[in-house]
Structures are given as structure tokens and as C-alpha cells.
C-alpha positions in Angstrom: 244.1 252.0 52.0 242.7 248.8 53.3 239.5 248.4 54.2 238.5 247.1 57.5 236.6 243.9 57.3 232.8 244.3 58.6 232.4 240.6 58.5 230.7 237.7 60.6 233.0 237.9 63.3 232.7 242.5 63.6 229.6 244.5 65.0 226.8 244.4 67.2 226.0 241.0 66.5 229.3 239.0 65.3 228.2 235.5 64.1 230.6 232.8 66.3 231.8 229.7 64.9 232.1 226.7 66.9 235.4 226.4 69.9 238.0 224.4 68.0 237.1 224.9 64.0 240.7 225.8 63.6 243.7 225.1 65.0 244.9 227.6 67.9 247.9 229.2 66.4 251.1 230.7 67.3 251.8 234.3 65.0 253.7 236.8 66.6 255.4 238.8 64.0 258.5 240.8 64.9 259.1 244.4 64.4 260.6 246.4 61.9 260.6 250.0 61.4 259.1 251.9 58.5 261.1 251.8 55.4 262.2 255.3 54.5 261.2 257.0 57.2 257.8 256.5 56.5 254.6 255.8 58.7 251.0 254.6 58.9 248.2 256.1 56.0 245.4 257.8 57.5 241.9 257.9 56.1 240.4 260.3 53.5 240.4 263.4 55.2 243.2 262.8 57.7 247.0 263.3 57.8 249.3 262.0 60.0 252.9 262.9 61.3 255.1 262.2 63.9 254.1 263.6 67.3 257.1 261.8 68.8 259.5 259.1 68.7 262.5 257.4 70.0 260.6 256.6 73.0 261.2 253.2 74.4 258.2 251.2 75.2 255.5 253.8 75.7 252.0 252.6 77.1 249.8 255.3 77.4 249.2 258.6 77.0 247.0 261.6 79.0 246.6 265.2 77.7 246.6 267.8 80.8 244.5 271.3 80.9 247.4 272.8 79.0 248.5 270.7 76.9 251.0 268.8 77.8 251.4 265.0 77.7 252.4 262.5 80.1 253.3 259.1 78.8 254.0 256.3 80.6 256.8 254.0 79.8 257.0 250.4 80.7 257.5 246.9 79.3 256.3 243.6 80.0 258.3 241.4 82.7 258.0 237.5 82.6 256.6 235.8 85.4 255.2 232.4 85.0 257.5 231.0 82.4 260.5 232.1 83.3 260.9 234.0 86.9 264.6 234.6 86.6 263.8 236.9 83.4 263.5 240.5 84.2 262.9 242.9 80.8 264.2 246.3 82.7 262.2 248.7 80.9 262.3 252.4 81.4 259.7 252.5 84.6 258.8 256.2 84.2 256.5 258.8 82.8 257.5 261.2 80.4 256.1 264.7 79.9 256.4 266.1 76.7 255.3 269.5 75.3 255.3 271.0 71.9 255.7 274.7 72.6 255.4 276.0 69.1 252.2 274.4 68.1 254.1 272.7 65.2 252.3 269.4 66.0 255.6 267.9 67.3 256.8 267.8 70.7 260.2 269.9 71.4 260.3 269.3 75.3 261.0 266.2 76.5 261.3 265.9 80.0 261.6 262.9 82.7 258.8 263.7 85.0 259.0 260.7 87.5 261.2 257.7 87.2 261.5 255.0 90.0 257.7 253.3 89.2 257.3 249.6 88.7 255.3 249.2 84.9 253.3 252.3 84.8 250.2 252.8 83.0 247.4 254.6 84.3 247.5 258.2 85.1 245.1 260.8 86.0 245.1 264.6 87.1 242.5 265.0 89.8 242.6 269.0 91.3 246.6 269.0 92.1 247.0 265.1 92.4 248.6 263.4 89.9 247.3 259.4 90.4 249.7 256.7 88.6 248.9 253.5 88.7 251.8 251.0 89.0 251.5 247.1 88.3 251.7 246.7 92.1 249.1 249.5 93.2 247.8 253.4 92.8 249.0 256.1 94.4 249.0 259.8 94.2 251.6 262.8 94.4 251.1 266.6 94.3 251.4 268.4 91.1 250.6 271.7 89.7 250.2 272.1 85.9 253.2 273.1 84.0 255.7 271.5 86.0 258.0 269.0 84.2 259.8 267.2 86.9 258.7 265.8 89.8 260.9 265.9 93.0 262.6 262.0 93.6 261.7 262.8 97.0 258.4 263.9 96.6 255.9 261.9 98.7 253.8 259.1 97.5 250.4 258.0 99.3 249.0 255.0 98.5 245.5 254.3 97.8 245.2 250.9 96.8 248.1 247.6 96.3 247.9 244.8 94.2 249.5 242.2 93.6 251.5 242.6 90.1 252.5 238.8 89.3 250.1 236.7 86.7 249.8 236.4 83.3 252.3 238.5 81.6 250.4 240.4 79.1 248.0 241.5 81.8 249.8 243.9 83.8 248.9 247.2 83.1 246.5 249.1 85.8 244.5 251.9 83.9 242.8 255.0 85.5 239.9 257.1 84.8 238.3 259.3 86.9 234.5 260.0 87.3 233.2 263.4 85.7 233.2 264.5 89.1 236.7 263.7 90.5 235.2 261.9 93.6 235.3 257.8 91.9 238.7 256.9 90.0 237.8 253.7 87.8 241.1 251.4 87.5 240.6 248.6 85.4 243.0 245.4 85.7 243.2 242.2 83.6 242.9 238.5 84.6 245.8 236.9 86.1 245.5 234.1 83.4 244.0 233.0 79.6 240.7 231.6 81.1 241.0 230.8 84.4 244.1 228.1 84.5 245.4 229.2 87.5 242.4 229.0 89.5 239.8 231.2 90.7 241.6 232.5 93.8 244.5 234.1 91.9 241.5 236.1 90.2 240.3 238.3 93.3 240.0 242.1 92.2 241.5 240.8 88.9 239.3 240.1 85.2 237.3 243.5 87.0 236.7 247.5 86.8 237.1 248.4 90.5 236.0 252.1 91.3 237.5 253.3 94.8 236.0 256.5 96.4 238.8 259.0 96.6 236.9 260.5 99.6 236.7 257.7 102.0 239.3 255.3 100.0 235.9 252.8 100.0 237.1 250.3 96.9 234.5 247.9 95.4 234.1 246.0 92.3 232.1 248.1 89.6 231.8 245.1 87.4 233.7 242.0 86.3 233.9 239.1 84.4 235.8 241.1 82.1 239.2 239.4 80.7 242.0 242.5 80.2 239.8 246.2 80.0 242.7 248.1 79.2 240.9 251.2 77.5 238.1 253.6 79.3 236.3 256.1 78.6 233.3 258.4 79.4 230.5 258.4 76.2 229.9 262.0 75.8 226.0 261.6 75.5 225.1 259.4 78.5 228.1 259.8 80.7 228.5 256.2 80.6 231.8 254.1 81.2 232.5 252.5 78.3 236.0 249.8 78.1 238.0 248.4 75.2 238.2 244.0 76.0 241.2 241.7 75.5 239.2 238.5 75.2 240.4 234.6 75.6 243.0 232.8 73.4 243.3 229.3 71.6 239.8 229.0 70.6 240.8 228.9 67.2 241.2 231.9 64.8 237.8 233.4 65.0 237.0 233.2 68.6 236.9 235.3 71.0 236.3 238.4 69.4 237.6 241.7 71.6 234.9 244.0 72.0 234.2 247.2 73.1 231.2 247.9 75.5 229.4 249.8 77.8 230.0 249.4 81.7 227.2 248.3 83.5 227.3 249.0 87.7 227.3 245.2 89.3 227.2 243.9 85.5 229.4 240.2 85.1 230.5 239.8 81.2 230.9 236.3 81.7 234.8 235.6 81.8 235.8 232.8 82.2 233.0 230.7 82.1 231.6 232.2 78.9 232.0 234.8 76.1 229.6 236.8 74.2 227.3 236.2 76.9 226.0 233.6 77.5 228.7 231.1 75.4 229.6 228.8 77.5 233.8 228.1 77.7 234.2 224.2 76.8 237.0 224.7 78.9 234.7 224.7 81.9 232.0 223.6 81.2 229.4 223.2 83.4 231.4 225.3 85.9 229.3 228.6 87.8 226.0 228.1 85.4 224.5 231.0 87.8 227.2 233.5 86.5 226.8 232.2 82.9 223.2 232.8 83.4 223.7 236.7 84.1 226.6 237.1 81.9 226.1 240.7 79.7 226.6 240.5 76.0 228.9 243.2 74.7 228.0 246.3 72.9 229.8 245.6 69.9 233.0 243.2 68.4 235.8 244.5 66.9 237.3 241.2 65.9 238.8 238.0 67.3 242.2 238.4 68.7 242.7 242.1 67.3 243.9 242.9 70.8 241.5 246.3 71.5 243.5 248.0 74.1 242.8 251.9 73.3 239.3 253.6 73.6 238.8 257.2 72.5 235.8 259.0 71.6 235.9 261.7 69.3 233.2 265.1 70.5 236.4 266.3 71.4 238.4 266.4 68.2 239.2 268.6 65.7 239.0 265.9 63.3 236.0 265.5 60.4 232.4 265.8 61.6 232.3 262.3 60.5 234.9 261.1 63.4 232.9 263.7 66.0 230.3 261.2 66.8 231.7 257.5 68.1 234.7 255.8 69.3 238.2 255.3 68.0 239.8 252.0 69.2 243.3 251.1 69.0 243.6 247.7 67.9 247.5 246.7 68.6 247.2 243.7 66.4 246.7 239.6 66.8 249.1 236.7 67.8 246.8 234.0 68.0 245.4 233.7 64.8 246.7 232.3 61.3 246.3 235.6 59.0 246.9 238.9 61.2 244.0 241.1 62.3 244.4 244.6 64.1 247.3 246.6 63.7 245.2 249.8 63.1 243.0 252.4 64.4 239.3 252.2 63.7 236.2 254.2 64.2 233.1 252.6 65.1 230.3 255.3 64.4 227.7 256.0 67.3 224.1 258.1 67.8 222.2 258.5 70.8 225.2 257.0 72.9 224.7 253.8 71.3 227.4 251.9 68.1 225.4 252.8 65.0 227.3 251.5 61.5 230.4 249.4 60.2 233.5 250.1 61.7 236.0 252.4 59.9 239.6 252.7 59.4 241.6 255.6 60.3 245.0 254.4 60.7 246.3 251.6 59.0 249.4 250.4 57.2 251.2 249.2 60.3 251.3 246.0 58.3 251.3 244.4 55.4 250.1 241.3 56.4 253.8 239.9 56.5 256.1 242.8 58.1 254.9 244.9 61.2 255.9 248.3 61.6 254.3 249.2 64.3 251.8 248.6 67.2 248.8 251.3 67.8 248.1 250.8 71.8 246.1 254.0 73.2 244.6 257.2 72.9 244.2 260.5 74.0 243.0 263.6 72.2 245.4 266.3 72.2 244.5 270.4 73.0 244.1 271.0 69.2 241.6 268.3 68.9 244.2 266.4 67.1 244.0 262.3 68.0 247.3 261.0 69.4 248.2 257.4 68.8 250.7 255.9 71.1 252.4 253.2 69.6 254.5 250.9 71.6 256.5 248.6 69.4 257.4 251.4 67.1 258.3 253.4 70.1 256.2 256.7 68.4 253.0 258.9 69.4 251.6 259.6 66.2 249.4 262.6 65.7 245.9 262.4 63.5 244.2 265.4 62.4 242.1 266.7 59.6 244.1 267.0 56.6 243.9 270.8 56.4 245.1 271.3 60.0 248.3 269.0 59.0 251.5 270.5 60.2 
């Protein structure tokens, strides 16, 4: 297997070369399946199989009380460069069940079509919460059913508007330990900035709205694309996985994960990494440059860090117990491709503690791309489910004794 690269640009202090030392570069590699039928290798330990497949464009992925997984399918639509193009994608959440504990699913079910690019969900008592491109809302469920009424009534909590940068349009949920606060976290509208400040409002931000009084506010921003939450199990704290900025050059920005702070400002667009300021606009807000937060830790520059699990509740190796898996889904904008993979970045007392690991890899060779790893969700077994977009598959990780 591969080994991840703990280099300059990985870790709790990632060494930054200069805006500009290379070109900005253009490398999105199409899509091919696995040869043979194959898949990705997992680490020593680990085995992998199929969960699912044949799904078209899955996002993301949440395990309910009894086991039962709801993934949300959606694909990107084009808005700036071309506003006639329209990529119809399925627009609905799938439940699917694997009633013989085989470790594949052998229900498949539609539960609720009709959305506009899902991604978020969350189960709150018996309130299902999706969150579309164009707002959140909420409609009743009880555990166990698999299809939701077309008539079935939808409450809004919140709207937004879905248009801006293309990549940027998923709206993620996570609730508070609690169930009173749902955290929905929504990237920038644009790559830093371009389209002015005023197209950024609620947007490049974690909002938390209180699901008793519908009160929204801003739990921190300054944050590009947070696609991935999560709750540390030690500290309770929020913790996101960060799309950063593009055309840089190939080693800058890196995507990070990090730790949430309440009113905290992580410096996009005016800088990255703290307190580095953009050249692109320079000299612009020095008072929000001056309180930009530096990341917890780097997980490489364009790796595109979208999924954030943590592992005290797997099944998998004590080794994979304490930290966090991130789904990297793999660069465009640099020369050589980085990402690609699943990784585990070890913690201890809540905090990133060691080099990051693989777990998942081979869904490139460096030339061909089989596949995308996007998010993450830990199944009833404790086994890790890996959604994968591009390869239209939720692949299922578990210790290699436990493999189906």
C-alpha cells in the first residue's frame, strides 16, 4: 500500500512555501471503474467490501438507531459559467438496510425524492432535518419506516440562497449532543472572495440555529467550504473537515481539519493558516487577519477534505479507536495528484497526536481514478462506511476478522 506522505506541507505545523512558486494548475482526472471488479486496499488490519453500489452520485451518508442508512443523492449544477446547464441528478435520499448482517445492503428503498441537492441530514426525536442547497427543513419520521409520504409536510427552518460557486453547494447538519442546536455548515460562494463580500453573508461559516426558538447566528466563520463535522468524543467539541483556496500553486492552501471555536474567524479570504495574508487582497480587513485562528492540523494542499469521522465508535483496531478518519476526495489543482484516500490522524486528550495514516487507498494510481472517497459515517457494527461519489459505492471498512 502507499504510504501517506507526512511531509512539509501535513500536520500540526505544515511548513508553507511562498503564493505563486508554481504554476496554478488544471488536473482533473476522469473516472474509471475498478478493473475486475476490484476496489480500494485497506490498511493492515482492515478489510473492505462493497456495502453498496450502483448508486448515482451519492453525498453523504447517516447511520439511524437501528441501523439503517440514509444517503443523500445529488450532483453538482452549474451556475456561474454556464446558467443554461442544468446536471439533473437524482435529488433524493435513499434508505438502505442490510437485514442479514452480511455487511451488504439488501433493501434499497427511495425514502424522499423531490429535494433540490441534498446533503445534510439528521434524526432529532421523530424529525428527520435535510438540508437542501436552498434551505433546511424538517418532516416527521419514526425509525424503521422506508418511505416517506410525497405529501408529507415540510416546515422550514431556515432558506438560503443556493447559487455561487459550483463546488460549494452542499449544506451539512449536525446536531448538538443535546438535540436543542443543529450546526449546518455552508461553503463560500466563491475561490477567495471574487465575487465580493456581499454575496458571502451566512456563507464561508458554521451557523448553529436553536431548534427551540428557530434563533440562527453565526457559530464561526472565515472558514472556505466545512463540509465534514463532528463531535470529538473527549471534549465534546465541534470539530470540521476545510476545503481551502485554489491557484496558489501546488502546495498552498493546505485543507485542514480543526476544532470549532464559538465566535472563532479562520481567516478566509483574507488569509490562510492564520494569520497568512492572501496576496490577492492584500491589505484588505487587517483587523480580521489579526484574529484569524490557525487550524488544528493540515492534511495537505488541495486534497479536498470533505469527510470527518472519529473512531470511539468503531469496531475497527484499538489503533483506529482514538482520532479522526478524513475522507480526502482527491486534488484538481495541483500538478501530481494528492487525496483520493481515507486517512487517520491519531489523537489523545482530544487533541491530533502523530502522522497521519492511511486506511483506504488505491483509488488511484496516480494516472487513472477509480474512485472518489467523500464522507463518513460509522455503521451499527462499528464498521466505517465510505461513501464514494464518483464511483457511485459506500464501501464498508472493518477489522479484518469481522470481514464478511
Amino acid at each position: 500500500m502507499a504510504q501517506v506522505q507526512n511531509g512539509p506541507g501535513i500536520g500540526s505545523n505544515p511548513q508553507l512555501p511562498p503564493p505563486y512558486q508554481t504554476k496554478s494548475a488544471v488536473n482533473t482526472p476522469d473516472t474509471t471503474p475498478f478493473p475486475n471488479g476490484g476496489g480500494p486496499a485497506a490498511a493492515a488490519g482492515l478489510a473492505v467490501n462493497r456495502f453498496a453500489d450502483g448508486l448515482d452520485s451519492p453525498r453523504n451518508a447517516v447511520v439511524l438507531p437501528n441501523g439503517d442508512v440514509l444517503v443523500a443523492e445529488a450532483r453538482t449544477e452549474r451556475k456561474n459559467e454556464d446558467p443554461t446547464y442544468r446536471d439533473q441528478g437524482r435529488n433524493r435520499i435513499l434508505l438502505l438496510r442490510d437485514s442479514d448482517g452480511d455487511g451488504r445492503a439488501d433493501v434499497r428503498e427511495v425514502l424522499i425524492a423531490g429535494l433540490q441537492q441534498p446533503y445534510g441530514m439528521a434524526l432529532i426525536g421523530a424529525k428527520l432535518y435535510i438540508a437542501n442547497a436552498n434551505g433546511v427543513f424538517w418532516t416527521p419520521y419514526a425509525i424503521g419506516t422506508t418511505r416517506i409520504a410525497d405529501d408529507a409536510p415540510r416546515t422550514w427552518i431556515t432558506r438560503f440562497d443556493p447559487t455561487g460557486y459550483n463546488n460549494h453547494w452542499t449544506r451539512n447538519l449536525l446536531s448538538s449532543r443535546d438535540g436543542k442546536t443543529l450546526y449546518v455548515a455552508i461553503g463560500s460562494a466563491s475561490n477567495a472572495g471574487e465575487y465580493g463580500m456581499e454575496k458571502e453573508k451566512r456563507r464561508a461559516a458554521i451557523l448553529a440555529i436553536d431548534l427551540q426558538t428557530g434563533r440562527e447566528r453565526i457559530f464561526a466563520d472565515g472558514i472556505r467550504n466545512p463540509v465534514g463535522m463532528a463531535l470529538e468524543p473527549v471534549t465534546g467539541k465541534l470539530w470540521t473537515s476545510v476545503n481551502e483556496r485554489d491557484e496558489l500553486g501546488d502546495d498552498l492552501v493546505p485543507d485542514y481539519i480543526t476544532s470549532v471555536q464559538e465566535g472563532g474567524f479562520y481567516g478566509w479570504p483574507y488569509s490562510y493558516w492564520g494569520k497568512h495574508p492572501d496576496p490577492r487582497l492584500k491589505g484588505q480587513r487587517p483587523d480580521l487577519v489579526a484574529r484569524a485562528i490557525t487550524p488544528d492540523y493540515a492534511v495537505g494542499a488541495h486534497a479536498s477534505a470533505l469527510g470527518i469521522s472519529f473512531g470511539d465508535r468503531t469496531s475497527l483496531p484499538q489503533p483506529f479507536r482514538s482520532g479522526a478518519f478524513v475522507a480526502r476526495h482527491g486534488s484538481w489543482n495541483r500538478a501530481q495528484l494528492l487525496g483520493y484516500d481515507v486517512v487517520f490522524v491519531p489523537f489523545r486528550d482530544g487533541r491530533p497526536a502523530g502522522d497521519m495514516k492511511p486506511v483506504l487507498t488505491a483509488f488511484t494510481d496516480g494516472v487513472l481514478v477509480h474512485g472518489r472517497p467523500r464522507a463518513l459515517a460509522t455503521a451499527k457494527d462499528g464498521a466505517l462506511l465510505v461513501v464514494d461519489d464518483k464511483g457511485g459505492a459506500i464501501w464498508r471498512v472493518a477489522a479484518a476478522a469481522a470481514a464478511p
